[in-house]
C-alpha positions as CSV (number, residue, x, y, z in Angstrom):
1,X,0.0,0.0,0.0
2,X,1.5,3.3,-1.1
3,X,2.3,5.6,2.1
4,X,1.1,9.1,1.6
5,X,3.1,12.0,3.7
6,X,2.0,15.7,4.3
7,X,3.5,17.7,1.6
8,X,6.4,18.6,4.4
9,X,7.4,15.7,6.1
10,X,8.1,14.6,2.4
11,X,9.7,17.8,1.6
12,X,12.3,17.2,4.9
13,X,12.1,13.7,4.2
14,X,14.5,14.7,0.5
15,X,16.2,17.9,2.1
16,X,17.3,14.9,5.2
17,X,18.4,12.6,2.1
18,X,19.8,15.0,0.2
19,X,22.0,16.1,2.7
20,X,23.5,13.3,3.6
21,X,24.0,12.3,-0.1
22,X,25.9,16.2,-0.5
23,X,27.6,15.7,2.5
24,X,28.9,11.7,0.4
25,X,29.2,13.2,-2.9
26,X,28.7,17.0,-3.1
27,X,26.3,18.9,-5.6
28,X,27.6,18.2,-8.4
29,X,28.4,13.9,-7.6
30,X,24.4,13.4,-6.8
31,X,22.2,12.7,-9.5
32,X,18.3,13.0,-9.1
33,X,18.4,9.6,-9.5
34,X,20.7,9.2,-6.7
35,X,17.6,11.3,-4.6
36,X,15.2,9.2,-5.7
37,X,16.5,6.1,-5.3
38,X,17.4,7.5,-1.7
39,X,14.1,8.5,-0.7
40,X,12.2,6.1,-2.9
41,X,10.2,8.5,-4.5
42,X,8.8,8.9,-8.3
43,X,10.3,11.4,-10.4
44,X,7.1,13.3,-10.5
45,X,7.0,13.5,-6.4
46,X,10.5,14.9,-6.4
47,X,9.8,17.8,-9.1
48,X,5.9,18.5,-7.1
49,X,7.9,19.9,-4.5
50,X,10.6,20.9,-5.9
51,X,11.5,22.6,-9.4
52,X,15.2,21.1,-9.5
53,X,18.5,19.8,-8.0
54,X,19.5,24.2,-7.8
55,X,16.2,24.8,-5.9
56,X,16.9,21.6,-3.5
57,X,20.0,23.2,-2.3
58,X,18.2,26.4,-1.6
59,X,15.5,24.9,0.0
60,X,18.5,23.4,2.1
61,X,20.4,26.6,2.3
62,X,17.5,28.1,3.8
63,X,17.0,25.0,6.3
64,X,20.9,25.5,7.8
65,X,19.7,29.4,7.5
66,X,17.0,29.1,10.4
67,X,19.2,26.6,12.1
68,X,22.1,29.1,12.2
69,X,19.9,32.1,13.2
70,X,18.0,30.2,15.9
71,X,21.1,28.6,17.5
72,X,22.6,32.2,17.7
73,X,19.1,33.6,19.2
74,X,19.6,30.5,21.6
75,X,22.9,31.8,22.5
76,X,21.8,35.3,23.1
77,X,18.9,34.5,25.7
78,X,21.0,32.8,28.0
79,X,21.7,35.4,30.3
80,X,23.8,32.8,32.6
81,X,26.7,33.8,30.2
82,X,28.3,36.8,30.7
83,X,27.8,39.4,27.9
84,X,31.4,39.5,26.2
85,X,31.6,35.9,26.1
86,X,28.1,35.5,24.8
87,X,29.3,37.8,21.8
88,X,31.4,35.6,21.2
89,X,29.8,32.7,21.5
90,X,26.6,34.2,19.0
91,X,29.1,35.0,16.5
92,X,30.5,31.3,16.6
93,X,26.7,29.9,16.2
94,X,27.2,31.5,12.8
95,X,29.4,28.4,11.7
96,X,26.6,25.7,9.4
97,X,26.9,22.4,10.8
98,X,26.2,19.1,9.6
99,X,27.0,16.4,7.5
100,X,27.1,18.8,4.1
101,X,28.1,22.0,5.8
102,X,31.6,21.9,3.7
103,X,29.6,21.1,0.4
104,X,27.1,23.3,0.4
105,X,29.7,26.6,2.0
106,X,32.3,25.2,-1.2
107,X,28.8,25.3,-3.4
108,X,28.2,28.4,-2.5
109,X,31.1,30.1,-3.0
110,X,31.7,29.2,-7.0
111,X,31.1,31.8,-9.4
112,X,28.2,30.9,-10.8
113,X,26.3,30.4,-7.6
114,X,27.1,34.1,-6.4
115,X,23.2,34.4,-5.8
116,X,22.9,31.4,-3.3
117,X,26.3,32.7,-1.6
118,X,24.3,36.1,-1.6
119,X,21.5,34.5,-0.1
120,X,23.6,33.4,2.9
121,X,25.0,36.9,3.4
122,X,21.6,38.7,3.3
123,X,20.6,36.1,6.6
124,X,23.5,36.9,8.4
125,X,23.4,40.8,7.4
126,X,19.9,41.0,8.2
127,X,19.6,38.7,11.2
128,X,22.1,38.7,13.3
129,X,22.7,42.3,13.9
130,X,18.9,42.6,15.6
131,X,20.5,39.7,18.2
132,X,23.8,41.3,18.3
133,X,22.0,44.2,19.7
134,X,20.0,42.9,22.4
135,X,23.5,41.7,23.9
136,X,25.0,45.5,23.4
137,X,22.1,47.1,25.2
138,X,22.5,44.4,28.4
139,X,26.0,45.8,28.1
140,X,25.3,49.5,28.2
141,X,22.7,48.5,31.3
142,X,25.7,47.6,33.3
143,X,28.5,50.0,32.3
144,X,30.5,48.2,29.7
145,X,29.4,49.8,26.6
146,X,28.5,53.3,26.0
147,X,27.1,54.1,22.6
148,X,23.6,56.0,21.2
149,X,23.6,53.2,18.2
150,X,23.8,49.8,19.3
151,X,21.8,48.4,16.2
152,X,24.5,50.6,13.3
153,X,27.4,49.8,15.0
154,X,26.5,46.0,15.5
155,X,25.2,46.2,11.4
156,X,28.5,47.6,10.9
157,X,30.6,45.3,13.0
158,X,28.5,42.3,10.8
159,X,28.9,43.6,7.5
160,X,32.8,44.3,7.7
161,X,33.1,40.7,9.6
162,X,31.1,38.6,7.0
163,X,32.8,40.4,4.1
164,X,36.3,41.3,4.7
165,X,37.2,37.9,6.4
166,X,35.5,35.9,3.7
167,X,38.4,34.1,1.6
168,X,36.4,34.7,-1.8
169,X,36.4,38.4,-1.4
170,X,39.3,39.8,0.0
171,X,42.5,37.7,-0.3
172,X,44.8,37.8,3.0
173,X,47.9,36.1,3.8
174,X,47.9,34.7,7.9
175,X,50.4,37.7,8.8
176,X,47.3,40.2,7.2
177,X,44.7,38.5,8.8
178,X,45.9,38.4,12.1
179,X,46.2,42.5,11.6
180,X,43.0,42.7,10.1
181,X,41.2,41.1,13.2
182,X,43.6,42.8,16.3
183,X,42.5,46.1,14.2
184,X,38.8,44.9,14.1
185,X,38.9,43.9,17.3
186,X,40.5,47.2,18.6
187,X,37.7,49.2,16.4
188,X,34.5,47.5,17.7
189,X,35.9,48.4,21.3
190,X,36.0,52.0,20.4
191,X,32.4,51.8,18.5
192,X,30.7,50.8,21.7
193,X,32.9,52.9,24.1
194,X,34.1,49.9,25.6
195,X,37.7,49.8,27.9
196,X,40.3,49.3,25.6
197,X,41.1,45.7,26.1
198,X,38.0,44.4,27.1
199,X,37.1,43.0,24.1
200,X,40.3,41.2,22.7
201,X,38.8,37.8,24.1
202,X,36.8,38.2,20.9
203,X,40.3,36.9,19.1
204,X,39.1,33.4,20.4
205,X,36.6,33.2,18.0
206,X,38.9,33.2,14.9
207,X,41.7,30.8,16.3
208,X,43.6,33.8,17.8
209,X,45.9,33.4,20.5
210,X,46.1,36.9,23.1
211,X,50.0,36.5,21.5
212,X,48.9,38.2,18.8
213,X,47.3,41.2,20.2
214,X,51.0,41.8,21.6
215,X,52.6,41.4,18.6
């Protein structure tokens, strides 16, 4: 007897499949056959709900997308942690995890897929700033950051991070890098009129040792 599924169970039923077939073989290794045969689906179920392979890895680019902005929202509500360390901790929730997390980020970042790699910047640009800011006016509550515009400077803070220290944009040797983030580091402190120092724990957060901030 044929099983019949609401429309999305099936539809997470292929994005569970095809991630773990991406995560085996990458985009461009899986066949729709492959995704059939996985599922055990007709060809005709696949294409009802969705219009190809392309909109599959949207639809699962936009599933690791609510994952990444819920586990940083997660972060951010925990009020146990104390507020620089929860910065830091929000900003490494941004990292996708999963079994395909390296196929779908190496997807995303060919040339002709600028639109999906787009699509990933416009979540982060537009999300995590709003529970940045939450975290920035806790701060100012209790004296360790003083600034009229805790929303800008945390848009700011995300737009230079998710651009300038993505490898496809701006090419960096390590010695660069390491300057790039003790500068970035040093600049967000003076954006929320925080003591000079206070935040260099952030360096943590992109493998950096407090070696370097004496360098």
């Amino acid at each position: 007897m044929r099983v019949v599924k609401k429309a999305e169970d099936r539809k997470n039923e292929i994005l569970d499949a095809v991630d773990e077939l991406f995560g085996q073989k990458g985009f461009d290794g899986t066949s729709t056959n492959d995704i059939l045969e996985k599922v055990g689906i007709a060809r005709g179920t696949l294409y009802h709900h969705f219009k190809s392979k392309e909109d599959i890895m949207d639809a699962l680019i936009d599933r690791y997308a609510v994952r990444l902005i819920d586990g940083a929202q997660e972060v951010a509500a925990d009020k146990s942690i104390p507020i620089v360390e929860r910065i830091i901790r929000v900003v490494m929730a941004l990292n996708l995890s999963g079994r395909s997390s390296e196929q779908i980020m190496e997807h995303i970042h060919k040339p002709q897929n600028a639109l999906m790699h787009q699509k990933i910047q416009k979540v982060i640009i537009n999300g995590v700033p709003p529970i940045l800011t939450e975290i920035i006016r806790e701060g100012i509550q209790q004296g360790l950051f003083s600034t009229p515009f805790p929303y800008e400077c945390m848009e700011m803070v995300v737009i230079y991070a998710s651009t300038v220290f993505d490898d496809d944009l701006v090419v960096m040797t390590e010695k660069e890098r390491s300057s790039r983030i003790v500068a970035f580091v040093c600049n967000v402190e003076r954006l929320l009129g925080a003591e000079s120092g206070s935040l260099m724990d952030v360096m943590g957060m992109f493998g950096e040792g407090d070696e370097s901030s004496r360098d």
